[in-house]
N, C-alpha and C positions, 0 to 999 in steps of 0.2 A: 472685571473682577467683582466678585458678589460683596457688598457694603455688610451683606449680614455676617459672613466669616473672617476673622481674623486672626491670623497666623503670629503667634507671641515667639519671641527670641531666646526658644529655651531648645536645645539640644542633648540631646544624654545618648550614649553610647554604651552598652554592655549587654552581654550574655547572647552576640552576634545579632543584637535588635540595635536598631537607632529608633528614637523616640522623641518627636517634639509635637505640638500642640499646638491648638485652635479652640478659638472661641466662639462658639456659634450659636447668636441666640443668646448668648448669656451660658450658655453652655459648655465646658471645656471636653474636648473632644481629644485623644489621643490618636497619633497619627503614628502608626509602626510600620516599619520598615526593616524589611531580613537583611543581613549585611555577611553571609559565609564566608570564613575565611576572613576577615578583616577584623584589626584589632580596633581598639578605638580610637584612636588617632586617627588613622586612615578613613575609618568612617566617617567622622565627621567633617575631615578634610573634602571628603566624596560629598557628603550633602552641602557644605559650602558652596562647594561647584556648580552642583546642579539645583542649589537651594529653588530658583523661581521655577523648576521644573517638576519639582518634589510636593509645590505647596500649591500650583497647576492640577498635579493627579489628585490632589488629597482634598480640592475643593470641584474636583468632578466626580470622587467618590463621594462628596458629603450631602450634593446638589439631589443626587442618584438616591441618596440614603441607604450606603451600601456599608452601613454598621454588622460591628461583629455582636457576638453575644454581650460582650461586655463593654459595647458601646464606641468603642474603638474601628479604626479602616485600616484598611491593611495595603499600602502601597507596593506597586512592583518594581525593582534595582532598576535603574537606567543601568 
């Protein structure tokens, strides 16, 4: 696991996005995730599950620098 990113214990669920964050660099980085169909409960119950899988993609995406426009990655639903 890369010492430069770190993954903080914040999760937020709405508008069929899940959203948690990483620090990278000194930098917070937004990590989104499309969640269709799923309320948020369900969502975040789903990223609990696969939490060490989710923050796996989001620090292969970050490694890659595979930022969106607004600085944000955009992970794909296991």
């Amino acid at each position: 696991m890369n010492q430069g990113i770190l993954f903080n214990d914040d999760v937020n669920a709405n508008d069929n996005k899940l959203v948690f964050t990483a620090m990278v660099n000194g930098m917070m980085v937004k990590c989104v995730l499309a969640v269709p169909l799923m309320n948020s409960e369900t969502a975040i119950k789903h990223f609990q599950d696969h939490q060490f899988d989710y923050e796996m993609q989001a620090e292969l995406l970050i490694e890659d620098e595979m930022y969106e426009l607004d600085g944000s990655i955009l992970l794909t639903l296991l």
